[in-house]
C-alpha positions in Angstrom: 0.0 0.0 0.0 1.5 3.6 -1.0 1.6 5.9 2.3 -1.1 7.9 3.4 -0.3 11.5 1.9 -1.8 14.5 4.2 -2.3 17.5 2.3 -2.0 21.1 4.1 -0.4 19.8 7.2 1.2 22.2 9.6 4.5 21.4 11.7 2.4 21.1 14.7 0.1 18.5 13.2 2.9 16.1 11.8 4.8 16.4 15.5 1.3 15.6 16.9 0.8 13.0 14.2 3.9 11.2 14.7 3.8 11.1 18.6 0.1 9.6 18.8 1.7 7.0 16.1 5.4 6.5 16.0 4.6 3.8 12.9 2.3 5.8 10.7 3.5 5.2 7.3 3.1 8.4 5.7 3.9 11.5 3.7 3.1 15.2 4.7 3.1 18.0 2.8 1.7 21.6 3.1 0.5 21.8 -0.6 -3.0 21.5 -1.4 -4.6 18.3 -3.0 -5.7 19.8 -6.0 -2.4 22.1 -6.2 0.4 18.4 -5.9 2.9 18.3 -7.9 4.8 15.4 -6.9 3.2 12.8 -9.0 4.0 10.1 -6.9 1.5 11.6 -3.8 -1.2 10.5 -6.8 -0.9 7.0 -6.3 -2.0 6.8 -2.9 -5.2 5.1 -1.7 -5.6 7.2 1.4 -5.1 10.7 1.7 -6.6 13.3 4.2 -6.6 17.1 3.8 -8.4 20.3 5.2 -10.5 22.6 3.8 -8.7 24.3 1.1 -8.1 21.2 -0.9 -10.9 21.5 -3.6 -11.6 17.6 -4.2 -14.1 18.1 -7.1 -14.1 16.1 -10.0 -10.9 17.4 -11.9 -9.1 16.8 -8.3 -10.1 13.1 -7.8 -9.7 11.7 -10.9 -5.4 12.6 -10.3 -5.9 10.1 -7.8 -6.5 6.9 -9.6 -6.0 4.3 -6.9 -7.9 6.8 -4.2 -10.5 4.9 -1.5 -10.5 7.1 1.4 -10.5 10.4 2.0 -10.2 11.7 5.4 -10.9 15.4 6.1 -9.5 17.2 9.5 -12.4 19.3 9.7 -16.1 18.9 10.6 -17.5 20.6 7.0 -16.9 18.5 3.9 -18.4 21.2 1.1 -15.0 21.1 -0.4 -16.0 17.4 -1.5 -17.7 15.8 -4.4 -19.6 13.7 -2.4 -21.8 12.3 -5.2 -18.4 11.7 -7.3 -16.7 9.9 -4.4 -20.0 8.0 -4.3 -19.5 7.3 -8.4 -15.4 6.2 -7.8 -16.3 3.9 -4.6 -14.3 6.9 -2.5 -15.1 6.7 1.3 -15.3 10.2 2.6 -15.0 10.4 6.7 -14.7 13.8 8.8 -14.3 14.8 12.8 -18.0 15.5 13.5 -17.0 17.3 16.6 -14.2 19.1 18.4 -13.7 21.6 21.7 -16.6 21.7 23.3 -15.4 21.0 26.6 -13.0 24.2 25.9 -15.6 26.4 24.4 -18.2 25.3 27.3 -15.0 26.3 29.7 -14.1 29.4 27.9 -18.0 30.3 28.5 -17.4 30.2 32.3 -13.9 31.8 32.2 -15.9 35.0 30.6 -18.5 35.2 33.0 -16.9 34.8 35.8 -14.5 36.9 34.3 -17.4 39.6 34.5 -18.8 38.4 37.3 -15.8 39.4 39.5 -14.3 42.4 37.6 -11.5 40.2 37.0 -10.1 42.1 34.3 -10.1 46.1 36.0 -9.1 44.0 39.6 -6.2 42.9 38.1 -5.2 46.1 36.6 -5.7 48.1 39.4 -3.0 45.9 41.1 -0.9 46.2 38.3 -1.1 49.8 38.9 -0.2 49.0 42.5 -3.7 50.1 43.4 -4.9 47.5 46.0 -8.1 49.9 47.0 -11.4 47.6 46.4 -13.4 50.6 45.3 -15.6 49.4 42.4 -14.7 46.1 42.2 -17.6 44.0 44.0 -18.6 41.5 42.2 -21.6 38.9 42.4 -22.1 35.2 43.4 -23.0 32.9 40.4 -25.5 30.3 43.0 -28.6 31.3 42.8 -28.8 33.2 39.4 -30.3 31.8 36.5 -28.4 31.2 33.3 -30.5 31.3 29.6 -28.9 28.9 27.5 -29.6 29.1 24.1 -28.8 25.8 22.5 -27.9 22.3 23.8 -25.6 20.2 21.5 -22.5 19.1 22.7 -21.4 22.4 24.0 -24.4 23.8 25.2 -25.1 20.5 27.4 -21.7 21.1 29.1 -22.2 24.7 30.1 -25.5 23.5 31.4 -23.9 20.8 33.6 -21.1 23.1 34.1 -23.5 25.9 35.6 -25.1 23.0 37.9 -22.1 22.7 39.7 -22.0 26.7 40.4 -26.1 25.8 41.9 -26.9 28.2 39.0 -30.5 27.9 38.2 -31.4 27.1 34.2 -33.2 27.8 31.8 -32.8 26.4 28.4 -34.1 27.3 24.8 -33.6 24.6 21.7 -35.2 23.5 19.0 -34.0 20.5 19.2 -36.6 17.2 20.1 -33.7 15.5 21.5 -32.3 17.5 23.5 -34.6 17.7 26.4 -32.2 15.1 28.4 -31.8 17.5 31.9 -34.6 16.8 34.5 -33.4 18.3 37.1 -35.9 20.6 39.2 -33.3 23.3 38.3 -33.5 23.0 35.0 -36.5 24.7 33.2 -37.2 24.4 29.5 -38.7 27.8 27.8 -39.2 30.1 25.1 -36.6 32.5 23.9 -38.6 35.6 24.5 -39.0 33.8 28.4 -35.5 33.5 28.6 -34.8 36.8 27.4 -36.8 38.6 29.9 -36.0 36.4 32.7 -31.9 35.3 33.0 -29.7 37.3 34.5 -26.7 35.9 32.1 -27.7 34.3 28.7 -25.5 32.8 26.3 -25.4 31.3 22.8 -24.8 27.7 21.9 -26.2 27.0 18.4 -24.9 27.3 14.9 -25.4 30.6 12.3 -28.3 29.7 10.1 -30.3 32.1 7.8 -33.3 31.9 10.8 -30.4 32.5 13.9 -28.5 36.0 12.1 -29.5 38.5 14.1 -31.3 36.1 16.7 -30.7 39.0 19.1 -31.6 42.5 17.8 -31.7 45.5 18.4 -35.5 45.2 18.9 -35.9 41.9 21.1 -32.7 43.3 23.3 -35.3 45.6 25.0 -36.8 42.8 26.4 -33.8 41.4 28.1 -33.7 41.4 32.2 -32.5 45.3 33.3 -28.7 43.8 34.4 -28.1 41.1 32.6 -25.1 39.7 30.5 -24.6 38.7 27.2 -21.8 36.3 26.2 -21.7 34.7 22.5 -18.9 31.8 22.0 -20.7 30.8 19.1 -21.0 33.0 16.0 -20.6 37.2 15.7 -23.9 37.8 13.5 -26.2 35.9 15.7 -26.4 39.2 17.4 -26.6 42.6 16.1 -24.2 44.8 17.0 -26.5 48.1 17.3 -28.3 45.1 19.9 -25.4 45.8 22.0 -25.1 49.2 22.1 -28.4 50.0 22.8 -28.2 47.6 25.4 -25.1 48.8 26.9 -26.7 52.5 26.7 -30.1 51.7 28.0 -28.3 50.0 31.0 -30.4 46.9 29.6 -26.9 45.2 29.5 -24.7 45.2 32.8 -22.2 43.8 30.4 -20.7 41.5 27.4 -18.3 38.6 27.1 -17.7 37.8 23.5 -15.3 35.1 21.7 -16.7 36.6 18.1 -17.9 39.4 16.6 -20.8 40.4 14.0 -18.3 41.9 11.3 -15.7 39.1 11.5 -14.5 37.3 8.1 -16.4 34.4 7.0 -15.5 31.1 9.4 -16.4 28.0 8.2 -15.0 26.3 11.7 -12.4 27.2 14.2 -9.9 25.2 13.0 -9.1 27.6 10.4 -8.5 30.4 12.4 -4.8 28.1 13.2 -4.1 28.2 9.1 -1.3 30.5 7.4 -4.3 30.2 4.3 -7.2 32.1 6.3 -5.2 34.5 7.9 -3.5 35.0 3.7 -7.4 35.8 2.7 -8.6 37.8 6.0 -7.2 40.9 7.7 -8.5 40.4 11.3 -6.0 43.2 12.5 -8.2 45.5 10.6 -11.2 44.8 11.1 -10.5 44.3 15.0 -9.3 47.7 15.3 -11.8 49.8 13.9 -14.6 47.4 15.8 -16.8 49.9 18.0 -17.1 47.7 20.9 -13.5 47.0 21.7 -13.3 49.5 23.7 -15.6 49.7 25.7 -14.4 49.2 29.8 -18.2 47.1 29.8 -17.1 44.6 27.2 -14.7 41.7 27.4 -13.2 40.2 24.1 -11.0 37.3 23.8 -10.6 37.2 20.0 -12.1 33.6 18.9 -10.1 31.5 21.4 -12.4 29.4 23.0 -12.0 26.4 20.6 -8.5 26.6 20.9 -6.9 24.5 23.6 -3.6 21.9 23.1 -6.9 19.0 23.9 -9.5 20.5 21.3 -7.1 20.8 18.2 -5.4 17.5 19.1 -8.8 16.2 19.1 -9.0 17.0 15.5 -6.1 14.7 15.0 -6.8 12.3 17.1 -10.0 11.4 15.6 -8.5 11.7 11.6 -5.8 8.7 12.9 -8.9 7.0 14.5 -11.0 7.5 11.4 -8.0 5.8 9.2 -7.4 2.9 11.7 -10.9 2.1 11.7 -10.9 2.1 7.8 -8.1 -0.1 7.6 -9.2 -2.5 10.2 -12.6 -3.1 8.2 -14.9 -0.8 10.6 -15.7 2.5 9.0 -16.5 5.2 11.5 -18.0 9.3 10.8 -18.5 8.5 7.2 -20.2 11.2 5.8 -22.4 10.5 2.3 -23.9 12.0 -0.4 
């Protein structure tokens, strides 16, 4: 068998991929698939890639001997599925990654806010050890809205159990109503809205979630309350925030994204040379009206990004190909 070639592999993938296993037969290289060169990484039966490695028709049919395509990413648009399906190509993919670190980094920003962290740590910076303005507030006892419950959303659920937070939990989802606890209260999202002192975001961006918080439906929010998105920036409106800030509607904000942010298909590409090549974040960061503001903590999309999240990715592509070898297909994706 010819070694598994992995297109668009970083130095910190191979040294990952090497030490989970030693024997991998394989060849890396940080071209794209449908950019090789070296004819010999055509004869391959397995090869796995990222995102940028447009496997359309033209693509595949290089690859006469292909079987199995593994992609290190949770989308697979960048595929011909129904061609694969044509050619007898398996496609697999990592269906999930990070949520325990996004579903942390959701608790590391409110309690961030919670406790004035951020100016308490300053002030002692400044060798100002005065305690003026920097009470904070207890977690027990206040009741999260949480706006999704997949695999993340669950976790800051349990997570916000263990804090004896009360809950209150909006989805769409028939399946997800899995938490019985007397704590635990499934609602509407205008309820939630008008009735949780910190709500926070947990579902994808979707024509019907843009601008699921507006500046309209942010009056109804509870007069104090917090605001912190891990998820996507356009699920709310920046004007939302603003007005809510002004109106005192919003104590304050602990965002991972922002609205005006370039076009993410998943976090993993935020670690690429190749999305940083076609976005300028520095830009667009800098002249973002919310920055700063003393009322608004921003931790520039790094929830996702933890050594245990983005070896997960990994992890689960060497999985994928052992699984395929040993006869047992697993996270095949189809057409």
């Amino acid at each position: 068998m010819e070694p598994i070639v992995f297109f668009e592999i970083e130095k910190w993938e191979i040294e990952h991929i090497q030490k989970i296993d030693p024997q991998i037969q394989a060849v890396f290289t940080d071209e794209k698939a449908h950019d090789g060169k070296d004819e010999s990484l055509f004869k391959s039966t397995i090869i796995s890639t990222f995102i940028y490695s447009e496997l359309n028709q033209e693509t595949l049919d290089k690859f006469p001997n292909l079987k199995f395509i593994a992609t290190r990413s949770t989308g697979y648009d960048h595929i011909d599925l129904d061609y694969c399906k044509q050619k007898g190509i398996t496609v697999v993919n990592v269906p999930s990654y990070g949520a325990h670190a996004v579903a942390e980094h959701t608790f590391a920003l409110i309690l961030a806010l919670s406790r004035n962290l951020i100016p308490t740590i300053e002030h002692s910076r400044r060798g100002d050890f005065s305690l003026e303005g920097l009470r904070g507030f207890d977690l027990a006892g206040k009741t999260i809205g949480v706006v999704g419950v997949g695999k993340i959303g669950s976790k800051v659920v349990k997570l916000a159990l263990s804090f004896e937070m009360n809950v209150m939990v909006f989805t769409k989802s028939q399946q997800a109503n899995t938490f019985s606890p007397e704590n635990v209260k499934y609602v509407s999202f205008d309820e939630l809205i008008s009735n949780s002192d910190i709500i926070t975001l947990h579902i994808p961006l979707t024509a019907e979630t843009e601008h699921l918080i507006n500046k309209d439906n942010i009056k109804k929010f509870k007069k104090g309350s917090i605001l912190i998105n891990t998820a996507r920036g356009p699920l709310v409106e920046t004007q939302a925030i603003l007005d809510g800030l002004e109106l005192g509607i919003l104590k304050s904000v602990g965002l991972d994204v922002l609205e005006e942010e370039c076009s993410l298909k998943e976090e993993r590409e935020l670690l690429s040379d190749e999305f940083l090549k076609k976005c300028d974040i520095k830009t667009q960061l800098l002249n973002h009206v919310l920055l700063n503001r003393n009322e608004v903590l921003y931790t520039n999309h790094n929830a996702f990004n933890s050594n245990e999240a983005v070896g997960q990715i990994l992890d689960v592509t060497i999985e994928n190909i052992r699984s395929y070898l040993a006869g047992d297909v697993q996270n095949k994706v189809d057409a």
